[in-house]
C-alpha positions in Angstrom: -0.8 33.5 84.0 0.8 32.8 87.4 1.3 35.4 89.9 5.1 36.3 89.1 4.6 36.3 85.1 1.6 38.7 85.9 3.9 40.7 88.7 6.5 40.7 85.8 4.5 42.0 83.0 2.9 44.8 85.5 6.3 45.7 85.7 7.4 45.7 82.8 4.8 47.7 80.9 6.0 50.6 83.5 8.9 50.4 80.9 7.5 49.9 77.7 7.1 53.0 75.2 4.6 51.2 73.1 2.7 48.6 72.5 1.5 47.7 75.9 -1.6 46.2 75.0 0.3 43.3 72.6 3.2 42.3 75.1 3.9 39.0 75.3 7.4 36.7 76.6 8.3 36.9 73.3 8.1 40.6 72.5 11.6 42.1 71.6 12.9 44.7 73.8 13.6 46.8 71.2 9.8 46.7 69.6 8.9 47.9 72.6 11.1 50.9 73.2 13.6 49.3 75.6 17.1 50.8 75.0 20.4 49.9 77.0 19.5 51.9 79.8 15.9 51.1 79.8 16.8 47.4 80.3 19.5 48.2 82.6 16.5 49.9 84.9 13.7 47.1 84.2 17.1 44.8 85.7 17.1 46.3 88.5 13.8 46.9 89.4 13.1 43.3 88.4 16.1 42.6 91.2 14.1 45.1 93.8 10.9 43.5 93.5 11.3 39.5 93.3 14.5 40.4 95.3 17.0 38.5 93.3 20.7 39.7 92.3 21.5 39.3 88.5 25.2 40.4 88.0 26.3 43.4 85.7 28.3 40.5 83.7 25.3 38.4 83.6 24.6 37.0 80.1 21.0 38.3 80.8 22.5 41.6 79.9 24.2 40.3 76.7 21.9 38.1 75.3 18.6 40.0 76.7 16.6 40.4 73.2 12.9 39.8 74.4 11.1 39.5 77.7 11.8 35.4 78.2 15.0 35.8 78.7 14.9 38.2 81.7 11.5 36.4 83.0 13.4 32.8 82.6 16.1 34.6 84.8 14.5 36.0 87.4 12.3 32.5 88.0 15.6 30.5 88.0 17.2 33.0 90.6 13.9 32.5 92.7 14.6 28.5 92.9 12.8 25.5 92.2 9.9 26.8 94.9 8.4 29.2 92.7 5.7 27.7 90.8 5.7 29.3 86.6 2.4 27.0 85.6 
């Protein structure tokens, strides 16, 4: 696991309700205890700490169903330098 997945996850089980132990990139938010609001903090956290921006209208938001889709965000926003192997 490469430092920002591992940075990701540590963050991310500050969010989870349950099932910490078994979270994977394709866990479902809502599995995990992850309501509207929930997500909409884990966004902006996730924006705090790998200082990126991802906008309120971002489909991240709309289509955000399990982790991938907010980690595959984030290392796109961070650019082609960021190494995810």
């Amino acid at each position: 696991m490469d430092t920002i997945e591992q940075e990701f996850f540590n963050l991310f089980k500050e969010f989870a309700r349950k099932n910490k132990s078994d979270i994977t990139l394709e866990s479902r938010f809502k599995e995990l205890g992850i309501d509207s609001l929930s997500l909409t903090e884990l966004i902006l956290a996730c924006e705090d700490k790998f200082n990126v921006l991802i906008e309120a209208d971002d489909e991240v938001l709309a289509e955000a169903v399990v982790l991938k889709t907010l980690y595959d965000a984030i290392v796109l926003r961070l650019g082609p330098s960021v190494s995810t192997k």
